[in-house]
C-alpha positions in Angstrom: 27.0 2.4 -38.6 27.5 2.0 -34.9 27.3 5.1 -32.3 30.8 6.3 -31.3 31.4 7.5 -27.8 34.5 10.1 -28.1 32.8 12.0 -31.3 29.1 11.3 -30.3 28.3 10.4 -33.7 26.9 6.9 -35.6 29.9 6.8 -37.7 32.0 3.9 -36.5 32.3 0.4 -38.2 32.9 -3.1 -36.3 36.6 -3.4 -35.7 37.2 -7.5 -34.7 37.1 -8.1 -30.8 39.2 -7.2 -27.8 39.9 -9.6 -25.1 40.5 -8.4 -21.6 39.2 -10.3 -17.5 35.6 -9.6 -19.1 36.0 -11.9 -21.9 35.7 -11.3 -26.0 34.0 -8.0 -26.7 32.7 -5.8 -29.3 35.6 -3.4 -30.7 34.5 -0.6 -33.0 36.6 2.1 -35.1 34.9 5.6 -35.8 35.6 6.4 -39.9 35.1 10.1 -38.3 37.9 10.6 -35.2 39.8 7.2 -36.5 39.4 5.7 -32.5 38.9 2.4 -31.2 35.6 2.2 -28.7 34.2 -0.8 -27.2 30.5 -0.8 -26.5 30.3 -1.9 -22.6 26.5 -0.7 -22.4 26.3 1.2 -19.1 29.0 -0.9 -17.7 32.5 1.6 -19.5 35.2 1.5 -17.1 34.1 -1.6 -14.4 36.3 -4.5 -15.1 33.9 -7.3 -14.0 31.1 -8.3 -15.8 27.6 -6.6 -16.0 25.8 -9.5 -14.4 28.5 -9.7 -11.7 27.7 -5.9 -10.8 24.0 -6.5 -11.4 24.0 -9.4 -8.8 25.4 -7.2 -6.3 23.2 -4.7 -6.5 20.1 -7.1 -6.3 21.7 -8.3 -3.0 22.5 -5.0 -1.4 18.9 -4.0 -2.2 17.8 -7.3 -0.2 19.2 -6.6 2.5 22.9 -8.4 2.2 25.7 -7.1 4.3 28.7 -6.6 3.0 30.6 -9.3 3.9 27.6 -11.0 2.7 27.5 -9.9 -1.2 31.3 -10.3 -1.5 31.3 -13.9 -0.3 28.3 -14.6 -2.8 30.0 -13.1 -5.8 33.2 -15.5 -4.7 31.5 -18.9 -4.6 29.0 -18.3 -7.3 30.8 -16.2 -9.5 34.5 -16.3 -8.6 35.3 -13.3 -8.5 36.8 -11.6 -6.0 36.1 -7.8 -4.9 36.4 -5.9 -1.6 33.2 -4.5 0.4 34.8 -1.0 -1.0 34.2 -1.8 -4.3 30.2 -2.9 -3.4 29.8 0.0 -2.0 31.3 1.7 -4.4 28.8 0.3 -6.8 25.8 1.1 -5.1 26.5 4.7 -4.6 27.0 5.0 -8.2 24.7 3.8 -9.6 22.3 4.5 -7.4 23.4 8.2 -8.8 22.9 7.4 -11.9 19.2 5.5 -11.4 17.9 8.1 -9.6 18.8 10.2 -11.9 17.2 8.3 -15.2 13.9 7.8 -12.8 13.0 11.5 -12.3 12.8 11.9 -16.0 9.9 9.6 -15.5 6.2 10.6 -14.7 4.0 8.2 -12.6 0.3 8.0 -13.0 -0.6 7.4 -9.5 -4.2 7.5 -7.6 -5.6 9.9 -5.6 -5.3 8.7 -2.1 -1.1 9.0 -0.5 0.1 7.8 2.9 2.9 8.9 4.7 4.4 8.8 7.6 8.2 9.0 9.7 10.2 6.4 11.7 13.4 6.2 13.2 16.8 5.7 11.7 19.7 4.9 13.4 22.9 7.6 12.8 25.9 6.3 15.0 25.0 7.4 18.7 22.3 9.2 17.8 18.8 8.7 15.9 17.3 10.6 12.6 13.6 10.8 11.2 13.2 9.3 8.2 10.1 11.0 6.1 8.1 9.0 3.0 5.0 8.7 1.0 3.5 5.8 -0.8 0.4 6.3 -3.5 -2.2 3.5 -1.9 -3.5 2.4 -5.6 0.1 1.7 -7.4 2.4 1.1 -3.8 5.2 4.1 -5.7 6.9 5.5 -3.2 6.5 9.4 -4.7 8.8 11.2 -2.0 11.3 10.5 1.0 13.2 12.9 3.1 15.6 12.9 6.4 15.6 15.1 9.2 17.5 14.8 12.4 14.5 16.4 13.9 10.5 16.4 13.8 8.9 19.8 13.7 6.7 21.9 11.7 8.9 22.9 9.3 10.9 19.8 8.6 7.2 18.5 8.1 6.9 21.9 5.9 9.9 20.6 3.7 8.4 16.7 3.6 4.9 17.7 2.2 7.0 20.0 -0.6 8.8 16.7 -1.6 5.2 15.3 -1.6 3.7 17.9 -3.7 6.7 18.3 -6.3 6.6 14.6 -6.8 2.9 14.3 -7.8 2.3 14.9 -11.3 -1.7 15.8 -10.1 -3.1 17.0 -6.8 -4.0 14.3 -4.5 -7.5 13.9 -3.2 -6.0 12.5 0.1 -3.0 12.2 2.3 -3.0 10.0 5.4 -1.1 10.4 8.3 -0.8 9.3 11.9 -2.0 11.8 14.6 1.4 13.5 15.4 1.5 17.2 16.7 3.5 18.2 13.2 1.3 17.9 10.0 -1.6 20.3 10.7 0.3 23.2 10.6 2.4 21.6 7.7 -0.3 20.8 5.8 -1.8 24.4 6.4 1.6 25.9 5.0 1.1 23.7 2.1 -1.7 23.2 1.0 -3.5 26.6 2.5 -6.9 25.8 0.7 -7.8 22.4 0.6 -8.5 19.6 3.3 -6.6 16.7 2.2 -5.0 15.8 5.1 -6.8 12.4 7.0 -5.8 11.5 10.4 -6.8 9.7 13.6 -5.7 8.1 16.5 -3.8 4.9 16.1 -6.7 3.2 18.5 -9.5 4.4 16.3 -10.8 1.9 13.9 -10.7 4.4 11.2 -6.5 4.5 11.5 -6.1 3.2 8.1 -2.1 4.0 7.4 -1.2 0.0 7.0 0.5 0.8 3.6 3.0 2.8 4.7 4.0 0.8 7.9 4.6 -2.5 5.7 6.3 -0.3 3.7 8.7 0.7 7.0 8.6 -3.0 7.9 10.2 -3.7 4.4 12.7 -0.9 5.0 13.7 -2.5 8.3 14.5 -5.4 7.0 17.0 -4.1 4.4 19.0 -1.4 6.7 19.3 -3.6 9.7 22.4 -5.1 9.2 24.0 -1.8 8.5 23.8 -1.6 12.3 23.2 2.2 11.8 24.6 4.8 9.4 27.5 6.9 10.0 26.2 10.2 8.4 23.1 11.3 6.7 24.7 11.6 3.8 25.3 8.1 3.6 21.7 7.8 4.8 20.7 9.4 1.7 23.0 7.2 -0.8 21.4 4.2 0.4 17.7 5.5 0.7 17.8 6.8 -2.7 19.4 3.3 -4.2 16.8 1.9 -2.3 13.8 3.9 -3.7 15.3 2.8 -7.4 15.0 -0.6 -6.3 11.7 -0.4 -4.7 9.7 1.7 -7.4 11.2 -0.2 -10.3 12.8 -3.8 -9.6 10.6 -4.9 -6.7 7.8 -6.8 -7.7 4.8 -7.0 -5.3 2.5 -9.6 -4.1 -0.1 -6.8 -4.1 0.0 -5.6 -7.2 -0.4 -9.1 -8.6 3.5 -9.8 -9.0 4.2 -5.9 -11.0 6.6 -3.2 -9.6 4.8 0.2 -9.0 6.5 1.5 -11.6 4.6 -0.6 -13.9 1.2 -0.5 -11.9 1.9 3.4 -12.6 2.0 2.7 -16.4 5.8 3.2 -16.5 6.5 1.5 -19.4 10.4 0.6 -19.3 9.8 -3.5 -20.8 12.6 -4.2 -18.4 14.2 -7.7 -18.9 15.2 -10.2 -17.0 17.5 -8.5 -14.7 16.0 -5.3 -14.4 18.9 -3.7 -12.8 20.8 -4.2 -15.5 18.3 -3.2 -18.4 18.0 0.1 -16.4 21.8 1.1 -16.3 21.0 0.0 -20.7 18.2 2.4 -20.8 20.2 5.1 -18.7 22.9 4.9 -21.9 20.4 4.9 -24.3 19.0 7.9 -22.7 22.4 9.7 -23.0 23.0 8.2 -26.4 19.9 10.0 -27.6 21.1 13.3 -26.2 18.4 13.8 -24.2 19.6 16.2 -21.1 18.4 14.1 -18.0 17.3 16.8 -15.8 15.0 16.0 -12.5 11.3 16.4 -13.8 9.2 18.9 -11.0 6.5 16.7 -11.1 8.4 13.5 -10.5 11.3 14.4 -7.8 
């Protein structure tokens, strides 16, 4: 017996196959509600193909515009689609992935960097915030701000604190004005917090400013955003992709999901055994609810 999605039960039988711009595919009748389902895997309601969406999500995440990922898809896969319907794409499922990966707990190391940089909002200019783990390169926390102050620092190292699943030993930071007073706020009775002077020798915050490099290189042909909650949609896609598709040189060709024991056995294309695993997730009932120790 097969899983039926209109009466949530394993009580439907294979029913031939349904032909529609996908191609042939799976059709199913429930013995229980006497419907007809089709098991799209994630995919329910797109009418192009898994690997077609897939593919556009792998490009947006590296660092295609647009224009860009809808030209691809029309000499490599012919299909044609509008830079709506990319973006469209993207903001969903980076919904959806974000939400699957903070029912996920991390083992990370003790020692954290984390620092700001500048993120272009039309005219104007907004800070983004993140954190990397040095031992497993998973980013643990992000946050923007259209300011730098004390208590927008306040708010970051919250992020930072929630998305541990253990107190870290370390957190290094550049020399700004901002953390000591944050760091006071939030963690009131230990000294965690490392900093120097970017000309000392003992400025070691490298990780995170590859890590901005990487960023960089993904958002620049956005030519800025137009809101921050756009900003948002796009930074949490991208932390999906960085935590859980991107493998790194570093970490001997693994994603830090997987250098933090997240063990996921992702396939080939990892985006789309995600979106599978996100169904299964939902198949299983299990309420997918944002873990405080992973957010």
């Amino acid at each position: 017996m097969f899983y039926c999605k209109h009466c949530k039960t394993n009580s439907a039988v294979k029913a031939g196959l349904r032909k529609n711009k996908v191609g042939f595919t799976q059709r199913y009748f429930c013995t229980k509600c006497n419907k007809y389902s089709v098991n799209r895997k994630g995919f329910e309601n797109y009418r192009h193909k898994p690997e077609v969406i897939t593919a556009a999500l792998d490009l947006r995440a590296k660092g295609l515009s647009l224009s860009d990922v809808v030209d691809h898809l029309d000499q490599h896969h012919r299909v044609e689609v509008t830079r709506k319907t990319i973006l469209f794409w993207q903001r969903e499922f980076g919904k959806k992935l974000k939400s699957f990966s903070q029912t996920l707990t991390p083992h990370l190391g003790e020692t954290f960097h984390a620092d700001e940089m500048f993120v272009k909002q039309r005219k104007d200019w907004i800070y983004y915030w993140d954190c990397i783990n040095y031992k497993t390169k998973f980013l643990v926390a992000d946050y923007l701000s259209e300011e730098r102050s004390y208590d927008e620092g306040t708010e970051f190292l919250n992020k930072i604190k929630l998305g541990s699943p253990r107190m870290p030993k370390e957190i290094h930071t550049d020399n700004s004005y901002d953390y000591p007073i944050a760091f006071r706020r939030v963690f009131p009775k230990r000294r965690i917090h490392k900093h120097y002077p970017a000309w000392k020798h003992k400025f070691k915050n490298n990780p995170i400013e590859r890590l901005h490099n990487t960023l960089k290189q993904r958002y620049k042909v956005f030519r800025g955003f137009d809101n921050t909650q756009s900003a948002e949609k796009f930074f949490d896609f991208y932390r999906v992709y960085y935590n859980f598709i991107r493998k790194h040189m570093s970490l001997a060709m693994k994603t830090p999901a997987q250098a933090a024991k997240i063990k996921l056995n992702l396939g080939r294309d990892r985006f789309r055994s995600m979106i599978e695993l996100l169904l299964a997730f939902y198949k299983a009932r299990i309420w997918l609810k944002p873990n405080v120790n992973c957010s």
